[in-house]
PDB file with one MODEL, atoms N, CA, C and O in Angstrom:
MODEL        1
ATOM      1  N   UNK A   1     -37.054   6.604 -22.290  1.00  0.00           N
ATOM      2  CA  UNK A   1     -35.674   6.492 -22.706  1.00  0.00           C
ATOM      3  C   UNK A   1     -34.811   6.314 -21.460  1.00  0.00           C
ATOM      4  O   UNK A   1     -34.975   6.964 -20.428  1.00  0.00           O
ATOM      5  N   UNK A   2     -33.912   5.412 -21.636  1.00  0.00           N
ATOM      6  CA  UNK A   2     -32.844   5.137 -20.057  1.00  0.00           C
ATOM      7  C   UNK A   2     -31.918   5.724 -21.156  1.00  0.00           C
ATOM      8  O   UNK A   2     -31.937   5.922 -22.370  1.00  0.00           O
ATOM      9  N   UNK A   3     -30.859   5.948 -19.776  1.00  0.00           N
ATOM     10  CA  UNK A   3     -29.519   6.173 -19.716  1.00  0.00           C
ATOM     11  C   UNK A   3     -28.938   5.507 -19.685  1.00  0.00           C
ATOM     12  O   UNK A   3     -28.940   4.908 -18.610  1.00  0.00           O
ATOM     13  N   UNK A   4     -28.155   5.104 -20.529  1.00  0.00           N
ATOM     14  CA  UNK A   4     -26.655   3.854 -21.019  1.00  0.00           C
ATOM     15  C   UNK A   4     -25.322   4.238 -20.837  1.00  0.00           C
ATOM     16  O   UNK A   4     -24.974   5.353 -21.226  1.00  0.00           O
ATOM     17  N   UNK A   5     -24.548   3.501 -20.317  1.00  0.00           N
ATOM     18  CA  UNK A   5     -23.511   3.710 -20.005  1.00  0.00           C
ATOM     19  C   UNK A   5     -22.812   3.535 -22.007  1.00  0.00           C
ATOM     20  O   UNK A   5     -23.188   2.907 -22.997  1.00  0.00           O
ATOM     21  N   UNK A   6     -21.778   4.409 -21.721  1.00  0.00           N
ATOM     22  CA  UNK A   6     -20.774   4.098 -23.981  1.00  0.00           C
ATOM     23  C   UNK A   6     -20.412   2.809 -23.139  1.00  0.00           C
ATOM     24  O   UNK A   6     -20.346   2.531 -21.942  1.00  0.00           O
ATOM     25  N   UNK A   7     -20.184   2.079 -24.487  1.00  0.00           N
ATOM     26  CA  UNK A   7     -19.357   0.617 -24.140  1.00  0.00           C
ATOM     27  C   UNK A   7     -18.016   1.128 -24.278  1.00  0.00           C
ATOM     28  O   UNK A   7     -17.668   2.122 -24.914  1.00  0.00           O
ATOM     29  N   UNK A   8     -17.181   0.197 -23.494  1.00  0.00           N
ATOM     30  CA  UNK A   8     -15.953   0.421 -23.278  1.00  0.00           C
ATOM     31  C   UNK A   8     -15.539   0.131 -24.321  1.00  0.00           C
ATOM     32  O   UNK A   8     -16.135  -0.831 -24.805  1.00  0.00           O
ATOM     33  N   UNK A   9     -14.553   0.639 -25.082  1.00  0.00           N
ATOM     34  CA  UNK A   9     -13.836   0.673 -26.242  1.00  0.00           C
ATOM     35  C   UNK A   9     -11.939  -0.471 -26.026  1.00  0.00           C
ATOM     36  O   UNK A   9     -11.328  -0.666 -24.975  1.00  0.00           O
ATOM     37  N   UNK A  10     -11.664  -0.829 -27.071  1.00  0.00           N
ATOM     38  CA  UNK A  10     -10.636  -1.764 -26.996  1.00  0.00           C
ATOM     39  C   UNK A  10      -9.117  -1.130 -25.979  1.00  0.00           C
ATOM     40  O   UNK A  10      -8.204  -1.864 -25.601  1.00  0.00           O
ATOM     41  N   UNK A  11      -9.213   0.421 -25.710  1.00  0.00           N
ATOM     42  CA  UNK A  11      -8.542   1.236 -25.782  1.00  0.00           C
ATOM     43  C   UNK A  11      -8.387   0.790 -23.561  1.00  0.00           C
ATOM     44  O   UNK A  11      -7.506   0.223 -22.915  1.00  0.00           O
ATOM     45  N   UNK A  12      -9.509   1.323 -23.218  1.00  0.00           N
ATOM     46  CA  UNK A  12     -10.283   1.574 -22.091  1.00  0.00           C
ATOM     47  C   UNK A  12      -9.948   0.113 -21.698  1.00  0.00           C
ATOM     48  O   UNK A  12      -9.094  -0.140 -20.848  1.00  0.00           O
ATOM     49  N   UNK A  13     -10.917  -1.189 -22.591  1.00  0.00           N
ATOM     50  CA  UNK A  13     -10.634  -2.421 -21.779  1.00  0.00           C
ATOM     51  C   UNK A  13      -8.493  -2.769 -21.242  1.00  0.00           C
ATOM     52  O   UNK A  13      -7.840  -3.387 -20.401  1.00  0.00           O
ATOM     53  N   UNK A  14      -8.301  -1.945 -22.324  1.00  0.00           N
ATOM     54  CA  UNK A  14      -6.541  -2.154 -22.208  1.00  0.00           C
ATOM     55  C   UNK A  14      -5.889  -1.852 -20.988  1.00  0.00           C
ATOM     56  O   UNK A  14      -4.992  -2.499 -20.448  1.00  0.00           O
ATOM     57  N   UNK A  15      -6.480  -0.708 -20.570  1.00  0.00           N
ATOM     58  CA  UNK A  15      -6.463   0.252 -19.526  1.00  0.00           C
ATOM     59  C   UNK A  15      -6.153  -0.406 -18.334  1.00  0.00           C
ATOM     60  O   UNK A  15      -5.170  -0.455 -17.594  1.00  0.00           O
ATOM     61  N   UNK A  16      -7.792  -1.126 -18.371  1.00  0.00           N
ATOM     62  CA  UNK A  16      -8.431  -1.692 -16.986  1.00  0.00           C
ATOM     63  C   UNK A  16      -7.343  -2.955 -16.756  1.00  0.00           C
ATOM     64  O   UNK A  16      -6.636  -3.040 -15.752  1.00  0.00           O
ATOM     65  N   UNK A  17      -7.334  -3.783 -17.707  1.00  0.00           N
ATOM     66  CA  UNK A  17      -6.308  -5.297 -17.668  1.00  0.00           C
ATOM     67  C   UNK A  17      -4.805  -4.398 -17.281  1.00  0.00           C
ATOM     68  O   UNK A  17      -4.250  -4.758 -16.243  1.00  0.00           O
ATOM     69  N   UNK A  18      -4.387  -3.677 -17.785  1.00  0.00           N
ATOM     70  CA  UNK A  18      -3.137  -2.938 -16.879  1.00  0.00           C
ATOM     71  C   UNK A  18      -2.967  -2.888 -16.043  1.00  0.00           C
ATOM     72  O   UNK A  18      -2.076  -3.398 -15.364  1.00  0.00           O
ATOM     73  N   UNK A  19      -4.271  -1.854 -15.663  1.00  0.00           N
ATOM     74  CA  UNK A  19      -4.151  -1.337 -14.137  1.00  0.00           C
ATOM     75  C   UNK A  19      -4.595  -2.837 -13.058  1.00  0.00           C
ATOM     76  O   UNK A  19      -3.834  -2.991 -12.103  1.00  0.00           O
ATOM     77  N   UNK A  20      -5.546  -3.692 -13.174  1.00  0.00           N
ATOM     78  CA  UNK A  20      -6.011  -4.667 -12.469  1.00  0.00           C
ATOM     79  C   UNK A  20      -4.517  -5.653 -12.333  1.00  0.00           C
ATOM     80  O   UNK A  20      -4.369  -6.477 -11.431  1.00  0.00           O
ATOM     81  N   UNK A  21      -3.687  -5.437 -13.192  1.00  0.00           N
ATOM     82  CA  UNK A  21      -2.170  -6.237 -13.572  1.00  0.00           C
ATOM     83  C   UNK A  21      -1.635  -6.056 -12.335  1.00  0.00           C
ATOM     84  O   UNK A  21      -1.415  -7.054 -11.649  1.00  0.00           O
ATOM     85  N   UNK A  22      -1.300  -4.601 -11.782  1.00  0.00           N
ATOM     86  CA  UNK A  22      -0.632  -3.991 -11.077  1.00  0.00           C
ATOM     87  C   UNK A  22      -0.144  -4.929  -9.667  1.00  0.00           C
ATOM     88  O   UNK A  22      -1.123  -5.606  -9.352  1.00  0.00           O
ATOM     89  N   UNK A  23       0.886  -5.168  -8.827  1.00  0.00           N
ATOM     90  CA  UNK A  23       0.937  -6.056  -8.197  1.00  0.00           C
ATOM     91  C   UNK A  23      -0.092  -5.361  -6.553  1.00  0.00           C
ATOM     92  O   UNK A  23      -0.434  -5.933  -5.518  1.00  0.00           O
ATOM     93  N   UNK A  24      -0.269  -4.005  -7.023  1.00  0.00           N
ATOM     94  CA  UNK A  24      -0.989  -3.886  -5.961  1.00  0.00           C
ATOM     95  C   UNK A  24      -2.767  -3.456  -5.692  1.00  0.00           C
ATOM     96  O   UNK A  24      -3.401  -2.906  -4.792  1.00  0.00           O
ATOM     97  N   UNK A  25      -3.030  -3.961  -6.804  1.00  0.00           N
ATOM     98  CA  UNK A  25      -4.157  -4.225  -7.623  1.00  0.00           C
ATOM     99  C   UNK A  25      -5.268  -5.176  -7.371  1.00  0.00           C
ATOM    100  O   UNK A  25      -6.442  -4.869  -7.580  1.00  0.00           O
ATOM    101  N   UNK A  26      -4.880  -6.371  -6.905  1.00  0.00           N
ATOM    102  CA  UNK A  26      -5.567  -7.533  -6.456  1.00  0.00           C
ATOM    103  C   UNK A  26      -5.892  -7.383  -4.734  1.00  0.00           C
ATOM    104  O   UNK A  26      -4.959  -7.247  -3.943  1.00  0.00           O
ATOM    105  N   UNK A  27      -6.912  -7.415  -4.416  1.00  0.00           N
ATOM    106  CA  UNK A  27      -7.180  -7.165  -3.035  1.00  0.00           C
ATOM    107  C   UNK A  27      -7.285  -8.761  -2.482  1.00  0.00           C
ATOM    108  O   UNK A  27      -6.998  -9.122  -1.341  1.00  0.00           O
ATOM    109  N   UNK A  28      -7.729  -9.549  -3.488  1.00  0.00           N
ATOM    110  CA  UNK A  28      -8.334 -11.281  -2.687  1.00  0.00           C
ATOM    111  C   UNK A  28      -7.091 -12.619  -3.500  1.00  0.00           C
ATOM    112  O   UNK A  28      -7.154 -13.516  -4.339  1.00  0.00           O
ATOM    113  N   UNK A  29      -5.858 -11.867  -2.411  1.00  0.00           N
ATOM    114  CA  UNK A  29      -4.760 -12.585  -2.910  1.00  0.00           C
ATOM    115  C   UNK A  29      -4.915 -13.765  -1.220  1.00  0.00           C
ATOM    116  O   UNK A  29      -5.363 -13.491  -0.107  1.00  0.00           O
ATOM    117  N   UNK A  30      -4.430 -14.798  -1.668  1.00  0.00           N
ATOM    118  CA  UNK A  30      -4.566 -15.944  -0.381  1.00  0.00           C
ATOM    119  C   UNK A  30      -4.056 -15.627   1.026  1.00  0.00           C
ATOM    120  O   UNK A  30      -4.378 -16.356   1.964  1.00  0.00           O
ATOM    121  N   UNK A  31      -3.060 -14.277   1.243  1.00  0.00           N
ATOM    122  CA  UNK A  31      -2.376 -13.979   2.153  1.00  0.00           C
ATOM    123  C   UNK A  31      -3.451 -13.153   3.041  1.00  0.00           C
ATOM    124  O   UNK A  31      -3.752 -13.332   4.221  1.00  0.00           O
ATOM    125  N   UNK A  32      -4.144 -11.791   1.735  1.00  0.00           N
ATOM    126  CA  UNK A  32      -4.558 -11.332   2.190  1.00  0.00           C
ATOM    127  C   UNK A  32      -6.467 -11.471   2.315  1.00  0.00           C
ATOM    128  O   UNK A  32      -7.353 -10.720   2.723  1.00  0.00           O
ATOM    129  N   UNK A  33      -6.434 -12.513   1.866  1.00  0.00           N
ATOM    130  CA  UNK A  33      -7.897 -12.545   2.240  1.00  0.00           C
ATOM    131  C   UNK A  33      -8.156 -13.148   3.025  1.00  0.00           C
ATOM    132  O   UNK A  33      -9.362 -13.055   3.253  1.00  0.00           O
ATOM    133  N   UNK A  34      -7.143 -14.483   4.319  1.00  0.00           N
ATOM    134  CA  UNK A  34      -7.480 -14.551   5.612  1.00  0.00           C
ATOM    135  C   UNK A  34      -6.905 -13.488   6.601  1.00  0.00           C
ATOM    136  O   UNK A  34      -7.487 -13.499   7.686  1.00  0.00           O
ATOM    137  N   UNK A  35      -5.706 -12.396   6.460  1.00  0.00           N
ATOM    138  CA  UNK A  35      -5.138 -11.817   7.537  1.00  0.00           C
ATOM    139  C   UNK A  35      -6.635 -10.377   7.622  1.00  0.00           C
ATOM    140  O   UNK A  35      -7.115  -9.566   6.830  1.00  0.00           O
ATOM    141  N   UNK A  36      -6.892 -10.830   9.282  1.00  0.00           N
ATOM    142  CA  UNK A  36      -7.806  -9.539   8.848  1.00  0.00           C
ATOM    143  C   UNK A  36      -7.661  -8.676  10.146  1.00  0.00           C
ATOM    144  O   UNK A  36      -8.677  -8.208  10.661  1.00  0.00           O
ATOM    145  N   UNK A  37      -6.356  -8.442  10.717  1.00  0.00           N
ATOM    146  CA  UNK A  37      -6.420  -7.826  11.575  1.00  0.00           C
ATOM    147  C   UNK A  37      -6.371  -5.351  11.183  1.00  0.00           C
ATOM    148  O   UNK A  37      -6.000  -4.745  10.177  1.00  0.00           O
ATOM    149  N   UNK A  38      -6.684  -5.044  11.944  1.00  0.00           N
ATOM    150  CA  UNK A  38      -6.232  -4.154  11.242  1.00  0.00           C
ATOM    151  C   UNK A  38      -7.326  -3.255  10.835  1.00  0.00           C
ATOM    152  O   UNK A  38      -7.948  -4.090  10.178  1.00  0.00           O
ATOM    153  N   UNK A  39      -8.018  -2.197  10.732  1.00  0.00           N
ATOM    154  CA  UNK A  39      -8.755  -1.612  10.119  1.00  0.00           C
ATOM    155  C   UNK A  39      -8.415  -1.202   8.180  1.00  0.00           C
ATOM    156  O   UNK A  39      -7.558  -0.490   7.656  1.00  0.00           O
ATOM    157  N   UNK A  40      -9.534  -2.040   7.593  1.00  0.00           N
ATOM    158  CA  UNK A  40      -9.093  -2.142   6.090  1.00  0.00           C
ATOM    159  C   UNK A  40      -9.237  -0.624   5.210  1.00  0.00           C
ATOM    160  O   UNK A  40     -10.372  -0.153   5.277  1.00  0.00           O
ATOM    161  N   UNK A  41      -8.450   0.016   4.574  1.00  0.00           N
ATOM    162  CA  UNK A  41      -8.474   1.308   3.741  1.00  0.00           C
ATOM    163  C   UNK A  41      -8.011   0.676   2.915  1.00  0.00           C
ATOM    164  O   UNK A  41      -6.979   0.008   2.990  1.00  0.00           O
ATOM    165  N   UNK A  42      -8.834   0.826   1.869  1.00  0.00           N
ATOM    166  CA  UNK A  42      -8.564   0.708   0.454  1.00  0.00           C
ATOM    167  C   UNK A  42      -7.513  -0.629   0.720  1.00  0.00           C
ATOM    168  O   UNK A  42      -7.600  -1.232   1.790  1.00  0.00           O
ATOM    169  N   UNK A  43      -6.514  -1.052  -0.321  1.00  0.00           N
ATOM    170  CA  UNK A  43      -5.448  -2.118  -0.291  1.00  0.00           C
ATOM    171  C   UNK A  43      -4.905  -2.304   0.816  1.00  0.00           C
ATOM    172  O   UNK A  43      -4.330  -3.389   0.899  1.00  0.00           O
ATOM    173  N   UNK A  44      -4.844  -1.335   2.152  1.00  0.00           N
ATOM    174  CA  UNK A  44      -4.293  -1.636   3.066  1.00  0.00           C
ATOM    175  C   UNK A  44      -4.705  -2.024   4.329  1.00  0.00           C
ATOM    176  O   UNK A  44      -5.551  -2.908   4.187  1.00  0.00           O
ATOM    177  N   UNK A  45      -4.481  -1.749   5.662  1.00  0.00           N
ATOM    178  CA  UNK A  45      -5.083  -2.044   6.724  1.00  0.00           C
ATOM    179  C   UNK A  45      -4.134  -0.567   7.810  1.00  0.00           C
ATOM    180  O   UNK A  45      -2.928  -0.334   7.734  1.00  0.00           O
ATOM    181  N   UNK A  46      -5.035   0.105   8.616  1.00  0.00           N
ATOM    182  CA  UNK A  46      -4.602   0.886   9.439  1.00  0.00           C
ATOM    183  C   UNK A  46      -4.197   0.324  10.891  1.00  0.00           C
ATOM    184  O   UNK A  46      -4.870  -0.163  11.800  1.00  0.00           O
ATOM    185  N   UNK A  47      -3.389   0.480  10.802  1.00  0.00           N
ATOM    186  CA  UNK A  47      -2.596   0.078  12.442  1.00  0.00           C
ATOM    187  C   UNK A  47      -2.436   0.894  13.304  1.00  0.00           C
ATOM    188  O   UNK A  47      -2.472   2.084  12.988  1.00  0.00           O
ATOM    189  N   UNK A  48      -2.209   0.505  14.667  1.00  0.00           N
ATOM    190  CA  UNK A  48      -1.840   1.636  15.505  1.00  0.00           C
ATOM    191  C   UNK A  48      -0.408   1.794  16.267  1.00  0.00           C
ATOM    192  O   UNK A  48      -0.183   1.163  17.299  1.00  0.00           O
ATOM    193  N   UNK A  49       0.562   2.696  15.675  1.00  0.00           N
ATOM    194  CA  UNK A  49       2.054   2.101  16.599  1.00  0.00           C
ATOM    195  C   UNK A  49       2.320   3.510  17.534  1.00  0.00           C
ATOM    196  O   UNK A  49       2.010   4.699  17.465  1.00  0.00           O
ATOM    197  N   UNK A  50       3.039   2.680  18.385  1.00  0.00           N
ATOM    198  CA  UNK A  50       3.552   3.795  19.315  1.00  0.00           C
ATOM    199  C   UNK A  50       5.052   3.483  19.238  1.00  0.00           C
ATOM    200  O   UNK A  50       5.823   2.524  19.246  1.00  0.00           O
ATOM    201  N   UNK A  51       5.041   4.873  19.157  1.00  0.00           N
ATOM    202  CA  UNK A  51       7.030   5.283  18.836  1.00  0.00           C
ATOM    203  C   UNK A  51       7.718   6.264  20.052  1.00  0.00           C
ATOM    204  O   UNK A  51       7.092   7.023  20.793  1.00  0.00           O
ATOM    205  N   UNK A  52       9.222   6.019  20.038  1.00  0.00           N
ATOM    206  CA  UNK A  52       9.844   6.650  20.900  1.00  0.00           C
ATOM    207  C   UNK A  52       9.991   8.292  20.046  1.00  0.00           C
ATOM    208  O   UNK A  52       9.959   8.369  18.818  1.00  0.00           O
ATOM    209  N   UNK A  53      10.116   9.240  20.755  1.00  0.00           N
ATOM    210  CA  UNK A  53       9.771  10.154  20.704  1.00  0.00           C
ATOM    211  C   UNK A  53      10.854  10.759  19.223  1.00  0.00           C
ATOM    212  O   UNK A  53      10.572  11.237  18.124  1.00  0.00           O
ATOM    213  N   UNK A  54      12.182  10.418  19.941  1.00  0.00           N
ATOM    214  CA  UNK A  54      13.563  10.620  19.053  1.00  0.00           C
ATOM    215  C   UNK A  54      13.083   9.737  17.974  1.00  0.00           C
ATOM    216  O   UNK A  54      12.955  10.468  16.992  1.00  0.00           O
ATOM    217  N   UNK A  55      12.765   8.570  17.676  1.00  0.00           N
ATOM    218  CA  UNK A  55      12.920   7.370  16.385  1.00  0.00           C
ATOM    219  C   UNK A  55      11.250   8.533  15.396  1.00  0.00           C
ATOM    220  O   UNK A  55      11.219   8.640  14.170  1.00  0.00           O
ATOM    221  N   UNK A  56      10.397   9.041  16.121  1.00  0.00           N
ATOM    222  CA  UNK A  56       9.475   9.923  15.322  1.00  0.00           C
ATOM    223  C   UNK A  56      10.050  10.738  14.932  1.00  0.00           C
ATOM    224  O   UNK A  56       9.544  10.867  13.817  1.00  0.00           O
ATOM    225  N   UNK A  57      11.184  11.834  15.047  1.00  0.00           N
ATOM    226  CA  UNK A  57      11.707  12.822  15.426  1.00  0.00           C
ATOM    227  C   UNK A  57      12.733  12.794  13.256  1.00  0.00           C
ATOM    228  O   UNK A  57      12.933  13.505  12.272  1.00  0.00           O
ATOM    229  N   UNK A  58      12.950  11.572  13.748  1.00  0.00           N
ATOM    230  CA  UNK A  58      13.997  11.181  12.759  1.00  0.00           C
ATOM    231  C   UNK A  58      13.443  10.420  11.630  1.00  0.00           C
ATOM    232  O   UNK A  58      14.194  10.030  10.736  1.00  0.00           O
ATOM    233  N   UNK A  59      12.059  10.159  11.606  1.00  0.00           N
ATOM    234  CA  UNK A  59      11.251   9.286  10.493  1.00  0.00           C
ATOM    235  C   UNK A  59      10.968  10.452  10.126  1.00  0.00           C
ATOM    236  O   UNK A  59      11.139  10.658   8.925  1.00  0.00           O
ATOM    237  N   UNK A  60      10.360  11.824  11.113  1.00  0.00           N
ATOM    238  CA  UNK A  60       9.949  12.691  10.278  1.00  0.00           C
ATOM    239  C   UNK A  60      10.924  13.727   9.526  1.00  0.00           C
ATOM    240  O   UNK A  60      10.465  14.570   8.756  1.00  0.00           O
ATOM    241  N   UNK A  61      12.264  13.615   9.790  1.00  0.00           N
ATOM    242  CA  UNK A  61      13.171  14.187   9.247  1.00  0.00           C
ATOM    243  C   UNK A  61      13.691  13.373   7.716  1.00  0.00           C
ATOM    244  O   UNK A  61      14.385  13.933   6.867  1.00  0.00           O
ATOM    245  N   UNK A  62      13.178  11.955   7.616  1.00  0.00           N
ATOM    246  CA  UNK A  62      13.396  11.467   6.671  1.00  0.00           C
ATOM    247  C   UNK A  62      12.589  11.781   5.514  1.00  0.00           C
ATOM    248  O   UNK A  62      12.854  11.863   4.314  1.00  0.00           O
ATOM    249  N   UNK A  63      11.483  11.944   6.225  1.00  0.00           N
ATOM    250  CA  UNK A  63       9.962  12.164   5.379  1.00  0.00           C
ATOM    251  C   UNK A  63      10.314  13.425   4.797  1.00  0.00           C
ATOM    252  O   UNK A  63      10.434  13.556   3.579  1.00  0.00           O
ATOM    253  N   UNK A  64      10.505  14.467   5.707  1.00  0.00           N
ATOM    254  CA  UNK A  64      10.456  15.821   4.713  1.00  0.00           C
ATOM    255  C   UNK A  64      11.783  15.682   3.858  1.00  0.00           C
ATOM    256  O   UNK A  64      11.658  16.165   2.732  1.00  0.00           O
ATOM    257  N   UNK A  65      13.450  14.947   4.226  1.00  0.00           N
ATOM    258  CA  UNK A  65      13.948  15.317   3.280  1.00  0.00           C
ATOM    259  C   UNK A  65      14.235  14.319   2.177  1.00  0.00           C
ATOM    260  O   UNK A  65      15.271  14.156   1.534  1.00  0.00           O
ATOM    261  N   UNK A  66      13.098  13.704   2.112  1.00  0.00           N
ATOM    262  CA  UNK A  66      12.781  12.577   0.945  1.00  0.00           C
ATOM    263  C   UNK A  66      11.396  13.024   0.011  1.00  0.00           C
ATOM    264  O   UNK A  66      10.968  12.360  -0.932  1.00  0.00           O
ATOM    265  N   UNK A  67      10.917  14.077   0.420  1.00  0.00           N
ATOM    266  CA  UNK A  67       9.844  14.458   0.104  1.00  0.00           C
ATOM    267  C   UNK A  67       8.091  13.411   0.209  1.00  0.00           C
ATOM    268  O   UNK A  67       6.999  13.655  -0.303  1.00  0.00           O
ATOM    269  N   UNK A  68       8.681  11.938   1.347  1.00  0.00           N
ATOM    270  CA  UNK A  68       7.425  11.329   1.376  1.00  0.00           C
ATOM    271  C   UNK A  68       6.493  10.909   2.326  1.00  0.00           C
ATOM    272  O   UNK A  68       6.924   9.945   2.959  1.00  0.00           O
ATOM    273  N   UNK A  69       5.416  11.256   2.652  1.00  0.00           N
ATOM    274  CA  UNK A  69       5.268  11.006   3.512  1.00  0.00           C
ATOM    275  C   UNK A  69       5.604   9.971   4.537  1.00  0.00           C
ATOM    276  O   UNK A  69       6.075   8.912   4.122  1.00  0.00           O
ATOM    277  N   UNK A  70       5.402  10.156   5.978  1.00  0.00           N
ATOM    278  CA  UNK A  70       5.786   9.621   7.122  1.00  0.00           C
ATOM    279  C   UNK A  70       5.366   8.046   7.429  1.00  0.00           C
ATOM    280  O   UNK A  70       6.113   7.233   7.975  1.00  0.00           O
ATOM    281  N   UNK A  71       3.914   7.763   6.931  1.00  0.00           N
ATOM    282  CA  UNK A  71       3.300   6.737   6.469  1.00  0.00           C
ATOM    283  C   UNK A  71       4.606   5.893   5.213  1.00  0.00           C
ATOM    284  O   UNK A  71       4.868   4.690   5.242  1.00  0.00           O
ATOM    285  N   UNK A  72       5.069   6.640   4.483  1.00  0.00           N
ATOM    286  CA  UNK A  72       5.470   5.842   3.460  1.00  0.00           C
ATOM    287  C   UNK A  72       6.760   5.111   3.727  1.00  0.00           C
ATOM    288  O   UNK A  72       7.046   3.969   3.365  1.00  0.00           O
ATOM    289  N   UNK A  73       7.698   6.201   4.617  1.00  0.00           N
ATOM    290  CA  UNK A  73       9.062   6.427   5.177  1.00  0.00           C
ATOM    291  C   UNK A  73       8.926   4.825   6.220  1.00  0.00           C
ATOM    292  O   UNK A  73       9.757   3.929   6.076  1.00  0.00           O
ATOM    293  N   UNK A  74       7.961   4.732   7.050  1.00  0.00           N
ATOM    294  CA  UNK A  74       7.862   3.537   8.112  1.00  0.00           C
ATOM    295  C   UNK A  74       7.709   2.103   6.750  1.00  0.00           C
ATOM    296  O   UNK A  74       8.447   1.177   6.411  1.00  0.00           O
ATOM    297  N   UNK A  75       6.720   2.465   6.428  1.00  0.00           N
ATOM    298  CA  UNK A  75       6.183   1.042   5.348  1.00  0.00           C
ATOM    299  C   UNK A  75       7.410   0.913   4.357  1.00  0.00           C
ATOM    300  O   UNK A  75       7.527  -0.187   3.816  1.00  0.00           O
ATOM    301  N   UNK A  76       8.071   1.604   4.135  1.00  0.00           N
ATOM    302  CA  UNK A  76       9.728   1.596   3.202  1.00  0.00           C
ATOM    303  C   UNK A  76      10.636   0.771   4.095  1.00  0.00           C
ATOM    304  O   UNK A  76      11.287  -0.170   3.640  1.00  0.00           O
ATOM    305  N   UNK A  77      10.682   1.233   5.727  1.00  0.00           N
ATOM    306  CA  UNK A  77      11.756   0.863   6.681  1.00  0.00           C
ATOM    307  C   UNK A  77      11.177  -0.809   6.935  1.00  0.00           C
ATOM    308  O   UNK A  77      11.856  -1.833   7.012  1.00  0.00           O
ATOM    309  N   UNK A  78       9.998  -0.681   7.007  1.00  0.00           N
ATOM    310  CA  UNK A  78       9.726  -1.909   7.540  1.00  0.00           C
ATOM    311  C   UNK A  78       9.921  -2.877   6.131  1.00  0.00           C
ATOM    312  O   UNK A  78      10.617  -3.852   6.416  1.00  0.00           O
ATOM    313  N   UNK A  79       9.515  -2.874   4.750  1.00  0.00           N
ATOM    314  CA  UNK A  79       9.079  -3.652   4.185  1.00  0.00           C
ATOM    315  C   UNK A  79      10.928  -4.312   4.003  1.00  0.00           C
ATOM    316  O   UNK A  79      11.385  -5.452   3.916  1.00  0.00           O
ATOM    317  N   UNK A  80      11.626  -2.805   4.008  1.00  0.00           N
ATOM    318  CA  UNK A  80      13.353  -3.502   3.771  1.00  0.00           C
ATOM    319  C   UNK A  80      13.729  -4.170   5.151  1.00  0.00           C
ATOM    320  O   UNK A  80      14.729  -4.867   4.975  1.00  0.00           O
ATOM    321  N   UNK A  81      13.332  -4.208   6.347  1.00  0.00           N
ATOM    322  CA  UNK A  81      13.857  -5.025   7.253  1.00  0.00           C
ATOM    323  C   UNK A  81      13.367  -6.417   7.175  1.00  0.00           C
ATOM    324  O   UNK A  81      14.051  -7.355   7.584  1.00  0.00           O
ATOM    325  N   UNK A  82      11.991  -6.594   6.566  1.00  0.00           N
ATOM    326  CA  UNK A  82      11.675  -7.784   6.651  1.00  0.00           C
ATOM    327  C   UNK A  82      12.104  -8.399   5.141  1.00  0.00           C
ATOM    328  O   UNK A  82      12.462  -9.566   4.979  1.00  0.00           O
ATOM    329  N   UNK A  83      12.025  -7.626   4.313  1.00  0.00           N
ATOM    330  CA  UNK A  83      13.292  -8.179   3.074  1.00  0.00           C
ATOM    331  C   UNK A  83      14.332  -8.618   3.006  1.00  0.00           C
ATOM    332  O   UNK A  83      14.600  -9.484   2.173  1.00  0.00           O
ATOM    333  N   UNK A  84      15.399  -8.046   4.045  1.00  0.00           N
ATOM    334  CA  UNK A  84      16.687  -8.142   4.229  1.00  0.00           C
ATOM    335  C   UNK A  84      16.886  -9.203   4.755  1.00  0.00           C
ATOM    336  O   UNK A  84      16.325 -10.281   4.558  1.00  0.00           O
ATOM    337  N   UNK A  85      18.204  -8.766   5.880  1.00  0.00           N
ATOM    338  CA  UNK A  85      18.643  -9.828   6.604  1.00  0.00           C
ATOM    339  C   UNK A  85      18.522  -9.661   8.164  1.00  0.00           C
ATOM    340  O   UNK A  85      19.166 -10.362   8.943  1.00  0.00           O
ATOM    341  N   UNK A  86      17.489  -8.500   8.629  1.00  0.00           N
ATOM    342  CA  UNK A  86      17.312  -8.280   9.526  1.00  0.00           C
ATOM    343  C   UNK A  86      17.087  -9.466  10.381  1.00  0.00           C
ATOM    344  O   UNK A  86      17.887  -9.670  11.294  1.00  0.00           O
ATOM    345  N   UNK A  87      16.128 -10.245  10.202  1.00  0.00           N
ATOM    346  CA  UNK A  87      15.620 -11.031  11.083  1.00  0.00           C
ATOM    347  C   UNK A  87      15.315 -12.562  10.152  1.00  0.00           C
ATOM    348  O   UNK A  87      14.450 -13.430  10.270  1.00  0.00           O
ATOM    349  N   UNK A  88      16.347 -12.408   9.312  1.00  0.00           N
ATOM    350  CA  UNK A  88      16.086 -14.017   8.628  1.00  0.00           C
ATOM    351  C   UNK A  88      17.030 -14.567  10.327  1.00  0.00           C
ATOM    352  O   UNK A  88      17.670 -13.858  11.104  1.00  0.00           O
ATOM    353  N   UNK A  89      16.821 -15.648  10.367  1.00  0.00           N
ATOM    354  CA  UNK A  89      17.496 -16.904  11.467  1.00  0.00           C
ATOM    355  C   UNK A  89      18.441 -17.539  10.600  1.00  0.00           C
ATOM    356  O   UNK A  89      19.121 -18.479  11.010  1.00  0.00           O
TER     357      UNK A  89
ENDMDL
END
């Protein structure tokens, strides 16, 4: 006798097409399946930055009184500068 996985039910397949929906869901999107600098975790890539002591000082003051992490607080700052009008020409 083997062991069988239950078939996925209409409920479950619903699930999966949701969650796979998600915009951050797709890992082999055209951008990101040539950029490969970076050590890859899960959807992302680990970088290494070096910060002035005061600009850490004050990300981490954002972090605790936003309740998010410090990681999230930089990837928030950065994703709105390159959104904005920071550095359009």
């Amino acid at each position: 006798m083997s062991i069988q996985r239950k078939p996925k039910t209409a409920v479950v397949a619903a699930q999966d097409a949701f969650i796979q929906g998600a915009p951050d869901a797709k890992i082999e999107t055209e951008a990101k399946a040539v950029y490969e600098k970076g050590i890859q975790k899960g959807n992302k890539r680990q970088i290494t930055l070096t910060i002035a002591p005061e600009l850490l000082r004050k990300v981490d003051e954002a972090a605790k009184r936003t309740g998010q992490a410090r990681a999230a607080v930089i990837n928030m700052a950065i994703f709105r500068a390159l959104e904005g009008d920071i550095f359009q020409s």
